[in-house]
VOBA-1610 file (N, C-alpha, C; in pm, whole numbers, padded with zeros to 5 digits, always signed):
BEGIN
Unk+08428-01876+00431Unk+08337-01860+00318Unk+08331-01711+00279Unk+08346-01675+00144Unk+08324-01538+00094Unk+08185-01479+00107Unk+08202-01363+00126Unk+08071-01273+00127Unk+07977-01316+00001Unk+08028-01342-00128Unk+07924-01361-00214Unk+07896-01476-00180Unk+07943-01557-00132Unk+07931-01697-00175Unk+07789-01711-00024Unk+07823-01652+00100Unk+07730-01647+00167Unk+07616-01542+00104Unk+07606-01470+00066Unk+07475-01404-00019Unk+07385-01496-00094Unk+07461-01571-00126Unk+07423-01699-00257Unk+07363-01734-00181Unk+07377-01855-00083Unk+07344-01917+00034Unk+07210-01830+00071Unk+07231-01763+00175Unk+07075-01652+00177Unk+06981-01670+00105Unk+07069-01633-00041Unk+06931-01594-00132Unk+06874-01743-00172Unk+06955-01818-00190Unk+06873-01963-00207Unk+06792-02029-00119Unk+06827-01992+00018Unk+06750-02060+00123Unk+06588-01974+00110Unk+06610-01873+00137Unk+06498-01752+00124Unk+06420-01837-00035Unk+06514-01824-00149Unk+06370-01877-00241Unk+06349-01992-00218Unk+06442-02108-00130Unk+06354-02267-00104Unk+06213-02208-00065Unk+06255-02128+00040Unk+06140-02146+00127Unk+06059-02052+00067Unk+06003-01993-00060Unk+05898-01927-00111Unk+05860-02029-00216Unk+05920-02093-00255Unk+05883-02183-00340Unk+05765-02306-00278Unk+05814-02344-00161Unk+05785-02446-00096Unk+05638-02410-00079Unk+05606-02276+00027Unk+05488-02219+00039Unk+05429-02199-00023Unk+05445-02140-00150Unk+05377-02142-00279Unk+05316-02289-00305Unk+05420-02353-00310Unk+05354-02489-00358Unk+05292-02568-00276Unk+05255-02568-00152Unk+05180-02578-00008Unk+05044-02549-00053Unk+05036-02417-00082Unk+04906-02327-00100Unk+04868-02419-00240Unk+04948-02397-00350Unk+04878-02450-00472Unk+04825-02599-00455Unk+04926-02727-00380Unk+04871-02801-00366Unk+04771-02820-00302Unk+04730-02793-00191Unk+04657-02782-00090Unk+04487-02733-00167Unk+04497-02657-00272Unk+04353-02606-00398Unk+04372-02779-00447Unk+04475-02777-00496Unk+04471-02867-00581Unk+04358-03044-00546Unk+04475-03052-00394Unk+04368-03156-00324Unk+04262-03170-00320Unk+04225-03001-00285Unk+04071-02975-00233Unk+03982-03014-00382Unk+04032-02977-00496Unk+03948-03028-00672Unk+03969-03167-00688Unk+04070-03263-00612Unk+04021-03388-00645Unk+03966-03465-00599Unk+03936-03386-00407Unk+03857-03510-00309Unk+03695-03438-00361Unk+03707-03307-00411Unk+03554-03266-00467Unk+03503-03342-00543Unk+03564-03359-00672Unk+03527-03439-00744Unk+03531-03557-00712Unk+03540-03622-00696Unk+03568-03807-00632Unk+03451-03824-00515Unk+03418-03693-00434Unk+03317-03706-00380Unk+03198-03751-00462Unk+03156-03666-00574Unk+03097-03724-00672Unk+03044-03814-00745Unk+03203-03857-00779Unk+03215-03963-00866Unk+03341-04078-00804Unk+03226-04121-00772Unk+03319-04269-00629Unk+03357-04394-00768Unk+03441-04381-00715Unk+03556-04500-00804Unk+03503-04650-00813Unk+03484-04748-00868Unk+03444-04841-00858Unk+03649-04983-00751Unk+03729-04909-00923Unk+03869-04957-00862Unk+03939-04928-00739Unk+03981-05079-00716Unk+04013-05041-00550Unk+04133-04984-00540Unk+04225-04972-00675Unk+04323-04862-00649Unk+04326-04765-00605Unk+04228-04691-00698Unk+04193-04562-00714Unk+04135-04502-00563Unk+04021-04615-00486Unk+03986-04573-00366Unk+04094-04569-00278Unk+04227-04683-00276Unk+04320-04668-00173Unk+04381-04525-00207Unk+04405-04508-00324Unk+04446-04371-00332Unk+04421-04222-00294Unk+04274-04256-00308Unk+04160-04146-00253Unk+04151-04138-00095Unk+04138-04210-00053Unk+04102-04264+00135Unk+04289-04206+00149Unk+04399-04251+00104Unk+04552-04196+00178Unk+04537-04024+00137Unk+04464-03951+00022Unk+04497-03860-00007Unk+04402-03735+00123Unk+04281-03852+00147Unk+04220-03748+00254Unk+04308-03734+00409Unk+04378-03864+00436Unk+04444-03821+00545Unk+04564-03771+00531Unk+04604-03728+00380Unk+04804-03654+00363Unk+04764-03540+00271Unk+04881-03516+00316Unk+04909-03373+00150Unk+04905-03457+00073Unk+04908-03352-00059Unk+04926-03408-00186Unk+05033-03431-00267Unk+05079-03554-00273Unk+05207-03618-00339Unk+05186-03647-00423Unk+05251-03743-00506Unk+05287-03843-00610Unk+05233-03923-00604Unk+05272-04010-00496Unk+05237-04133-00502Unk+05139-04119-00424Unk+05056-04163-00380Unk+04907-04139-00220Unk+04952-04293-00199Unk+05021-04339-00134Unk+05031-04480-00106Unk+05142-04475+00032Unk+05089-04541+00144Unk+05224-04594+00242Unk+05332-04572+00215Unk+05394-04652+00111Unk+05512-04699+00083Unk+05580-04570+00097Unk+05590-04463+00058Unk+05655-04366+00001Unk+05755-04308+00155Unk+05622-04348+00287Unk+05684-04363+00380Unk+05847-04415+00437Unk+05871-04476+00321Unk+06015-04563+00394Unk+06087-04502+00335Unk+06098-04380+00321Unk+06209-04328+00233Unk+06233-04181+00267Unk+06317-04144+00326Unk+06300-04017+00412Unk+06464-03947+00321Unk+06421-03810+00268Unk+06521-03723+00230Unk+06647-03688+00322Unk+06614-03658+00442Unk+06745-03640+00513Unk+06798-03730+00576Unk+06758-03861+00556Unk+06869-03952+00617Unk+06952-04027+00496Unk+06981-03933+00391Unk+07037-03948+00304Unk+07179-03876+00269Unk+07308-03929+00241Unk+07421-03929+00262Unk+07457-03862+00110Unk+07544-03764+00108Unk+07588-03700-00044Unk+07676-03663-00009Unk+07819-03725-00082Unk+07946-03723-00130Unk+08009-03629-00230Unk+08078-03605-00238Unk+08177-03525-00351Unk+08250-03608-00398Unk+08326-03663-00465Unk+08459-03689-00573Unk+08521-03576-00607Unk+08679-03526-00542Unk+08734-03436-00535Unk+08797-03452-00621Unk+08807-03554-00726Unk+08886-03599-00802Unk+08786-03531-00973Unk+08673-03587-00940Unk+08562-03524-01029Unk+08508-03391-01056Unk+08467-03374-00942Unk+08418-03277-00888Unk+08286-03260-00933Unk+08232-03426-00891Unk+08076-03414-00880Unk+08056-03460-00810Unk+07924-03483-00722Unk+07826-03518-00643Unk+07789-03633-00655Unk+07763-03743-00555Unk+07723-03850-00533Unk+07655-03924-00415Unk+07548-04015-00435Unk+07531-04119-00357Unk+07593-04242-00367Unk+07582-04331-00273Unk+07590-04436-00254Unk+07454-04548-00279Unk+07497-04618-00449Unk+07304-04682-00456Unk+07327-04803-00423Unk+07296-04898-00344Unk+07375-05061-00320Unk+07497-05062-00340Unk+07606-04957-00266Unk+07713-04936-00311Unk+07769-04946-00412Unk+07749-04873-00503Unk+07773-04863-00624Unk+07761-04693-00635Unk+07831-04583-00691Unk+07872-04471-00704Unk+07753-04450-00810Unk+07608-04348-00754Unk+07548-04291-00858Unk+07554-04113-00844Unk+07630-04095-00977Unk+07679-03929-00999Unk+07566-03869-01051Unk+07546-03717-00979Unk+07438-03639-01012Unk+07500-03491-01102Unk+07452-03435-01140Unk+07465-03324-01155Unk+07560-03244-01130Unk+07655-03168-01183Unk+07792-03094-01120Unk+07752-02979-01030Unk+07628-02920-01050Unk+07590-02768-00999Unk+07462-02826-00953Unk+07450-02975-00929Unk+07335-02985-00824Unk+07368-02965-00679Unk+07261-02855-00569Unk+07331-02858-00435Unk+07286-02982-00370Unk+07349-03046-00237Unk+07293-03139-00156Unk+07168-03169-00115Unk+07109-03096-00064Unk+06916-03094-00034Unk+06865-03134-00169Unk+06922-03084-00301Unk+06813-03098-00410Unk+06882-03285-00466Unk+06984-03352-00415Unk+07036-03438-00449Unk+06947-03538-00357Unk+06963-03491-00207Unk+06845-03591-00113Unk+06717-03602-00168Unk+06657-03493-00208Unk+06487-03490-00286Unk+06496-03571-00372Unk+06569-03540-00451Unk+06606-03618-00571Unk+06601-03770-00566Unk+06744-03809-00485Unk+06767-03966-00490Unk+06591-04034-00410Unk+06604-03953-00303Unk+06459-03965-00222Unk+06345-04073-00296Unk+06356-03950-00413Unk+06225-04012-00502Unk+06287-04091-00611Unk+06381-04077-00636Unk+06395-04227-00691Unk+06372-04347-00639Unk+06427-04354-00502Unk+06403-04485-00432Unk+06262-04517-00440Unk+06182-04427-00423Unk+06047-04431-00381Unk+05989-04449-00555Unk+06031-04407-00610Unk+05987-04443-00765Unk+06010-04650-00808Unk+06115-04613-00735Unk+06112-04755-00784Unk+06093-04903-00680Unk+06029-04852-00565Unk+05948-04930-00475Unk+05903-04999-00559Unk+05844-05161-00538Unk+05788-05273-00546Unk+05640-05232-00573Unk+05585-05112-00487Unk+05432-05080-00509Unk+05393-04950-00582Unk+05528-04931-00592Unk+05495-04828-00696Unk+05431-04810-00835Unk+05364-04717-00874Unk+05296-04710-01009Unk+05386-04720-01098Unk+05524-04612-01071Unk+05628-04618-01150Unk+05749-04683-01132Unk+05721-04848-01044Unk+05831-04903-01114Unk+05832-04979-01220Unk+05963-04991-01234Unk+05981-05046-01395Unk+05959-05204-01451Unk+06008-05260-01290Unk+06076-05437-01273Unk+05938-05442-01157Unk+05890-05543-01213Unk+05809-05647-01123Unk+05828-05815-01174Unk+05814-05891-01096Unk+05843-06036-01122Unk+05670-06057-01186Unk+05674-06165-01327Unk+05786-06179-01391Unk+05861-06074-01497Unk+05816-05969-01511Unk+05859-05868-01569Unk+06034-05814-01517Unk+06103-05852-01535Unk+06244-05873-01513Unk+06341-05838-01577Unk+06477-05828-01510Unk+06608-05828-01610Unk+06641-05959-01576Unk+06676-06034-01677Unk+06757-06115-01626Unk+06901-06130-01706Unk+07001-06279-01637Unk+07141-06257-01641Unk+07182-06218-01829Unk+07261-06189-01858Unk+07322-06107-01994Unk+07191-06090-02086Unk+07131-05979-02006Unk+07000-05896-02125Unk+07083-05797-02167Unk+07020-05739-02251Unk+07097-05628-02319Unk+06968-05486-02302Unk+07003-05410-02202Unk+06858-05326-02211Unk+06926-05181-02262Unk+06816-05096-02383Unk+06859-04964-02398Unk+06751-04935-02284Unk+06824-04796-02233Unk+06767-04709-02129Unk+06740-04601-02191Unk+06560-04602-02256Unk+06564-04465-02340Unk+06498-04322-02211Unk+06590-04237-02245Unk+06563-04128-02146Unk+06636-04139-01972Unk+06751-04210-01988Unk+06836-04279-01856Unk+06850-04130-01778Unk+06881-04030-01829Unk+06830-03955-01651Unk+07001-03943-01628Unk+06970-03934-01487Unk+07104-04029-01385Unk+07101-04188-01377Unk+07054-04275-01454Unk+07069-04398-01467Unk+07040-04506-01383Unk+06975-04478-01256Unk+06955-04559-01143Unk+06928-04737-01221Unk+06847-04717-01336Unk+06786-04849-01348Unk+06863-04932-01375Unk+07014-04890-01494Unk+07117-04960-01569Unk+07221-04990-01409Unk+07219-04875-01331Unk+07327-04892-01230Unk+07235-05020-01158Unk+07156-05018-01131Unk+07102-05168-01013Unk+07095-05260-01083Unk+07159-05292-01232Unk+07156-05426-01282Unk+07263-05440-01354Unk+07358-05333-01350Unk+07475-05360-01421Unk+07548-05453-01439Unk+07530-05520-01303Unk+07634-05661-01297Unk+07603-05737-01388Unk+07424-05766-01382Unk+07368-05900-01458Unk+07367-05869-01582Unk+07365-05706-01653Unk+07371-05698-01780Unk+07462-05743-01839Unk+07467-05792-01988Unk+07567-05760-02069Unk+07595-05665-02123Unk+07524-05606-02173Unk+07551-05433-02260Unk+07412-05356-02192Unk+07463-05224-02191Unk+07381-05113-02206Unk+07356-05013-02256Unk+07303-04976-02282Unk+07278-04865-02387Unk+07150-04735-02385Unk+07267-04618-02313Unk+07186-04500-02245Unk+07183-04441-02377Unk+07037-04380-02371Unk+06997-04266-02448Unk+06975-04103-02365Unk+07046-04050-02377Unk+07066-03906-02258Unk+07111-03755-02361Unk+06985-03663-02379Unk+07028-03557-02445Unk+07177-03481-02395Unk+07083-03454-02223Unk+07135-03352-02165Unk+07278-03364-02132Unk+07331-03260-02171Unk+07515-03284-02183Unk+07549-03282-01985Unk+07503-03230-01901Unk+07508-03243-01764Unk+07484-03332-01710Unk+07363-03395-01781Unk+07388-03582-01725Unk+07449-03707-01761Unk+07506-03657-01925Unk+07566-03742-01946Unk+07710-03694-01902Unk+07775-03576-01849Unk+07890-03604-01726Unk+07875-03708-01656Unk+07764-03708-01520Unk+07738-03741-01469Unk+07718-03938-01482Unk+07654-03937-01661Unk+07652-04101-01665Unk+07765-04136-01707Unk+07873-04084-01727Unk+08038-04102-01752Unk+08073-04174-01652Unk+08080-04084-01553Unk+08113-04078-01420Unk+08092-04229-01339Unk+07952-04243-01325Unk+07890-04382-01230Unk+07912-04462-01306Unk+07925-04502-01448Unk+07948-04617-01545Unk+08076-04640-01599Unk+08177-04510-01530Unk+08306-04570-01607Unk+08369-04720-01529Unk+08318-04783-01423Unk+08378-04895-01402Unk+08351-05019-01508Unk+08199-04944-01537Unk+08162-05108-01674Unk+08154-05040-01782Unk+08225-04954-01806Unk+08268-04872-01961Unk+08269-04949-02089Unk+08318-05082-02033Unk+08319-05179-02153Unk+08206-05235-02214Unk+08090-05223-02132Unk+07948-05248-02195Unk+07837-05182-02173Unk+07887-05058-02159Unk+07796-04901-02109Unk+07839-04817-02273Unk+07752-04757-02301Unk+07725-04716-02467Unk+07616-04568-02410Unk+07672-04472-02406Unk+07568-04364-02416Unk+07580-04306-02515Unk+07403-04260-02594Unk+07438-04222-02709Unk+07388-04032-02669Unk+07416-03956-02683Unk+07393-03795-02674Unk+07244-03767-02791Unk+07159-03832-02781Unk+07021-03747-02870Unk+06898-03799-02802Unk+06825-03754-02880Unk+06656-03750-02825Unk+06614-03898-02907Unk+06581-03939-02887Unk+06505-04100-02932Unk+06353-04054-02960Unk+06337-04050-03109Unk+06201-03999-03162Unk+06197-04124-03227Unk+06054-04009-03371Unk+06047-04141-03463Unk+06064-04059-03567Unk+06243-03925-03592Unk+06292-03891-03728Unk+06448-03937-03663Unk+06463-03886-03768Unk+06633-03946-03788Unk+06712-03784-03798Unk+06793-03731-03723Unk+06821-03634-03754Unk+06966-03548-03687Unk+07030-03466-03669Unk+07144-03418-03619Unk+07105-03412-03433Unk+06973-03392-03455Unk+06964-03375-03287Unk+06869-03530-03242Unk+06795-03594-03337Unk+06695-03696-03311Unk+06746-03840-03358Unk+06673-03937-03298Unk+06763-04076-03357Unk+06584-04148-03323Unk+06606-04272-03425Unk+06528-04354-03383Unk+06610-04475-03368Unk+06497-04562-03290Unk+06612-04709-03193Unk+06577-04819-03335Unk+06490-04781-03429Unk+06504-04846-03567Unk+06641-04823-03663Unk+06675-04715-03677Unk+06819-04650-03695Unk+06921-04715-03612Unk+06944-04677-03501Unk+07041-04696-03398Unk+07058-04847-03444Unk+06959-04934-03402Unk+06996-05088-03417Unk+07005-05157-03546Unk+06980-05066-03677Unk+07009-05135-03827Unk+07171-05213-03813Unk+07254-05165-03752Unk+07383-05230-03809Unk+07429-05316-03714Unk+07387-05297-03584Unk+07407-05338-03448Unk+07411-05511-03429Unk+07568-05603-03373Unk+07523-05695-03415Unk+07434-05768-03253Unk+07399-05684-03207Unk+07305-05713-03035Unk+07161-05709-03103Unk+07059-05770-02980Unk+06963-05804-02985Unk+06945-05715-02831Unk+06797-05598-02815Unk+06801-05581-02752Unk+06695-05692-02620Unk+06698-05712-02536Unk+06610-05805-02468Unk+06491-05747-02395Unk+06540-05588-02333Unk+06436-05510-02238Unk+06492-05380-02280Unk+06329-05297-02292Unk+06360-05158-02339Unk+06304-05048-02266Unk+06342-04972-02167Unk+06331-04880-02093Unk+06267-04751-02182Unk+06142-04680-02119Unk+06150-04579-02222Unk+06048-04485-02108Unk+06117-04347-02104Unk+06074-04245-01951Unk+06140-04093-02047Unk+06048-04052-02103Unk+06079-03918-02189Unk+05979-03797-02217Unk+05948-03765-02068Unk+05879-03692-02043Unk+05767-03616-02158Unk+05681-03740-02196Unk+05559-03719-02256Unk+05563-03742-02426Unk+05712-03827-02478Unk+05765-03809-02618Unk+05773-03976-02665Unk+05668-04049-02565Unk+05679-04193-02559Unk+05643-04265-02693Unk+05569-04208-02708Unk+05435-04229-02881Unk+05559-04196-02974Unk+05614-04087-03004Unk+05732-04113-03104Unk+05823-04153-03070Unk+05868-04239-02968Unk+06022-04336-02956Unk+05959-04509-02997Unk+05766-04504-02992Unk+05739-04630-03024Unk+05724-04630-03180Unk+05700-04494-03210Unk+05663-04531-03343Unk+05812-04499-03419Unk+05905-04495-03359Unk+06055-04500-03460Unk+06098-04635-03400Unk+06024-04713-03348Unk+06091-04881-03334Unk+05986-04997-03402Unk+05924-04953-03505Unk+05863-05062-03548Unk+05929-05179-03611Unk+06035-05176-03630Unk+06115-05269-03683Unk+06158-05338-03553Unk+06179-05291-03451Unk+06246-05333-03346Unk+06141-05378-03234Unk+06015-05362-03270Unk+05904-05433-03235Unk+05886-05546-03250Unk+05954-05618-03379Unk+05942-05718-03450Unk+06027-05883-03383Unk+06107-05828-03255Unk+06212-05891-03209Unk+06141-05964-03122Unk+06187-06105-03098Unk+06124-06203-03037Unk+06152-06176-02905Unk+06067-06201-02791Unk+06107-06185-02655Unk+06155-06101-02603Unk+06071-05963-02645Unk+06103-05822-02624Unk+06000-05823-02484Unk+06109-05741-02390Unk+06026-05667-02314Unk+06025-05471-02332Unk+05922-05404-02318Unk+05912-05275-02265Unk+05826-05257-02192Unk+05898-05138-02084Unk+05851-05063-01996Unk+05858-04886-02060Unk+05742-04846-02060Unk+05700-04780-02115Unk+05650-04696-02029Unk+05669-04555-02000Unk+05569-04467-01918Unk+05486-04369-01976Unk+05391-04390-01875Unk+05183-04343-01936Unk+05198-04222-01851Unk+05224-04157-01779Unk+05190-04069-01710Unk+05182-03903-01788Unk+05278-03861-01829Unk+05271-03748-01853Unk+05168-03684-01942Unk+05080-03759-02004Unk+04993-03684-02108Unk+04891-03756-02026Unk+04703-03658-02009Unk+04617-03775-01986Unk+04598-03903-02025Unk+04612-03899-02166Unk+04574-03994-02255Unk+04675-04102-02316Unk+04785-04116-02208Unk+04878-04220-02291Unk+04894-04356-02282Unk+04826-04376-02157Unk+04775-04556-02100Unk+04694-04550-02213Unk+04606-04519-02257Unk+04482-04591-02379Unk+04549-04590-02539Unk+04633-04486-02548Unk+04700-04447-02678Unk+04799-04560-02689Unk+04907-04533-02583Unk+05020-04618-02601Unk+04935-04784-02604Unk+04873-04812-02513Unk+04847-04959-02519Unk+04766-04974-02625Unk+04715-04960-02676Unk+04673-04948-02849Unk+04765-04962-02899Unk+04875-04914-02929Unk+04939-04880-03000Unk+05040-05011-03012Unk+05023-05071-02869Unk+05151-05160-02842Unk+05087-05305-02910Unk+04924-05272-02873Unk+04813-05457-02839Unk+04863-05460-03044Unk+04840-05352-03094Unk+04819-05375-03236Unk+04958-05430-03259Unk+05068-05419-03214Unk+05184-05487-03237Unk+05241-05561-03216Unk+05080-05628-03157Unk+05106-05816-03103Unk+05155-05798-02951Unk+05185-05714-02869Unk+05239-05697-02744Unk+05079-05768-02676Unk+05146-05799-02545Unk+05040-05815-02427Unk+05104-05684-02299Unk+04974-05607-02267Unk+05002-05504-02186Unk+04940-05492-02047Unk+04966-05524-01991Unk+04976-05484-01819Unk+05002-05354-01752Unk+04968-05247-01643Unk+04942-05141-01615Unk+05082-05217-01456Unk+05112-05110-01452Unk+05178-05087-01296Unk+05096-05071-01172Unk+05111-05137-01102Unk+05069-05078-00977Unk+05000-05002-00931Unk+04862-04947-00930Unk+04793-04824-00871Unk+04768-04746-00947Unk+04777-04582-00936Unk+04799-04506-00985Unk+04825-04320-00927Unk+04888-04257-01016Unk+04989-04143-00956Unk+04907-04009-01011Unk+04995-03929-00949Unk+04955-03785-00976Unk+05092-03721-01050Unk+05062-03675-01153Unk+05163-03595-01237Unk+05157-03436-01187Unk+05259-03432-01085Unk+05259-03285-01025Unk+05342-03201-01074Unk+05357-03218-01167Unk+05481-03115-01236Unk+05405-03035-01356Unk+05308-03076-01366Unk+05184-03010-01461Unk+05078-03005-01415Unk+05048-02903-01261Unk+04934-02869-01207Unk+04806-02831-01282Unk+04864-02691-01396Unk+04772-02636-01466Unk+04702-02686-01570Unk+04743-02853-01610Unk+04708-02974-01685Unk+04637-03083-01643Unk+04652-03095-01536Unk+04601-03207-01440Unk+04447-03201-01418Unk+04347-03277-01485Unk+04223-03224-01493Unk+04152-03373-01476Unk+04026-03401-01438Unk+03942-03516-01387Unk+04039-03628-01519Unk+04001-03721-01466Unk+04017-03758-01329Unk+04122-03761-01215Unk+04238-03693-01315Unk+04343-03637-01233Unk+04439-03794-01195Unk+04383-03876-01143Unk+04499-03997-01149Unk+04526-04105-01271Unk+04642-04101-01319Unk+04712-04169-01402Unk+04798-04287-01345Unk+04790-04393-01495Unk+04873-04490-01472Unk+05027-04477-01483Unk+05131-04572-01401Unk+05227-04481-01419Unk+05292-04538-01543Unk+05267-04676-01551Unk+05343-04718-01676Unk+05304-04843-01747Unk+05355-04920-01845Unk+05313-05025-01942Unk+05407-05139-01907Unk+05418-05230-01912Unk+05508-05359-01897Unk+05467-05463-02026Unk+05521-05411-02119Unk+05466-05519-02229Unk+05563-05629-02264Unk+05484-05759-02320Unk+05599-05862-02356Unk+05545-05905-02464Unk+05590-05978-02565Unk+05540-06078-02665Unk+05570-06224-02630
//
C-alpha cells in the first residue's frame, strides 16, 4: 500500500471516530429532550409508549424497537466485481451494487439498515400483508436509492420502473438490474409535480405508456407532496396501491393523508413510529413520526 493511500486510511479512521463521538454526545442531549418531555406528556398510544419504555433502556436510534436487534453491521459480507469495479452485497442472493467510492464499513451501515428498514415491524416498511406485490405488478420505484425493494421482487414483477436522480446510483442500479434489463426502466430525474429538463411528473411519464402501474413506491426525502400532486391523473387508476413516506417533514402523515382520503384512497399508517435523525436541529415535540402511508382504492 502507498504512503498516500495509507494517510487516507488514517485520516478517515481518525474522522470516523470524531464523528461518531460527536454524534454520541449530540444524541445522548437529544434523548435526554425526549424522555423530558414524555415525562410530561405520557402518551395515551401503545406505540408510542413501547417506543418510549425501549428508548429509556438504549441509545438513541431510529427505530426504538427490538427488532433492529437482528441485524448486526459486521456480520455483513462486501464484495467487489473486478469486472465493474463496484461494490456489493449479496441480498437473497441476488447482486445489490452500491456506490463506486463507497468504502466497506459505510456499505455494512448501510445495507445494515436497510434490512432493518424493511423488517416486518418496522415503521418503514413498505410491504405488509395485505398490502403486497403480487405476481406481474408493474411497480414505479419513485426515489429507488440502491433499489433493494425492486431487487426482492424482481422475479414476481413484470416491469419496473426506477426513478433515480443521482448519476452514482444509477451506476450502481445498472449494475444489480442488468440481469432483468428487459423489464428494468430507470429514468435519470426528480419526480415532482413540474415537467422540466431536470423534473418529471409520473402524470407525464405515463401519458403515452401502454402499462398500468399496479404499486407505487415513493421515498424522496421530504418532496412526497409534489410527486402526489404531479400524479393526479394517475390517481385515477383502479387498484392502485401506494406506499408513501411521512417521515421527513413533521407534518406529512396529516398533510399527505388528506391529501390521499380526498382522492378516494383508504390510508393506513405503518407500524409504530420513528425518529428522523438526520435532522436533529428539526426534530421538535413530539419528536416521533410515522414512517409511512399504505394506501389502496
Amino acid at each position: 500500500m502507498s504512503l498516500k493511500k495509507i494517510i487516507q486510511n488514517i485520516s478517515y479512521k481518525i474522522g470516523c471516530k470524531k464523528d461518531i463521538l460527536f454524534r454520541k454526545r449530540t444524541y445522548a442531549r437529544k434523548k435526554e429532550d425526549i424522555l423530558k418531555y414524555y415525562s410530561k406528556n405520557i402518551p395515551d398510544d401503545t406505540d408510542l409508549k413501547d417506543a418510549i419504555n425501549y428508548l429509556k433502556r438504549n441509545p438513541l436510534q431510529t427505530f426504538c424497537s427490538d427488532f433492529t436487534k437482528k441485524y448486526q453491521w459486521n456480520k455483513i459480507q462486501v464484495f467487489t466485481d473486478k469486472l465493474k469495479g463496484l461494490p456489493y452485497v449479496l441480498h437473497e442472493d441476488k447482486r445489490l451494487y452500491f456506490i463506486r467510492s463507497s468504502r466497506e464499513r459505510t456499505i455494512q451501515y448501510l445495507y445494515s439498515g436497510l434490512l432493518s428498514e424493511q423488517d416486518q415491524d418496522s415503521p418503514h416498511c413498505y410491504m405488509s400483508d395485505p398490502f403486497s406485490i403480487q405476481e406481474n405488478d408493474v411497480l414505479l420505484d419513485v426515489g429507488s436509492a440502491e433499489g433493494i425493494l425492486s431487487l426482492q421482487y424482481i422475479e414476481k414483477l413484470k416491469q419496473v420502473v426506477l426513478f433515480e436522480r443521482d448519476p452514482q446510483w444509477v451506476e450502481a442500479l445498472e449494475a444489480t438490474f442488468e440481469p432483468w434489463k428487459e423489464k428494468v426502466t430507470i429514468i435519470r430525474k426528480f419526480v415532482s409535480n413540474i415537467d422540466n429538463n431536470e423534473n418529471i411528473t409520473l402524470d407525464h411519464y405515463l401519458a403515452d405508456k401502454d402499462f398500468i402501474p399496479s404499486i407505487i413506491k415513493i421515498d424522496v426525502e421530504g418532496a412526497e407532496k409534489q410527486v402526489l400532486e404531479g400524479m393526479s391523473e394517475t390517481m385515477k387508476k383502479s387498484h392502485l396501491k401506494i406506499a408513501v413516506c411521512t417521515y421527513h417533514q413533521e407534518q406529512d402523515f396529516s398533510v399527505l393523508s388528506d391529501l390521499l382520503i380526498q382522492k378516494g384512497f383508504d390510508c393506513q399508517a405503518s407500524k409504530g413510529y420513528m425518529l428522523f435523525l438526520h435532522d436533529l436541529d428539526n426534530l421538535r415535540p413530539p419528536f416521533f413520526r410515522r414512517g409511512l402511508i399504505r394506501a389502496t382504492t
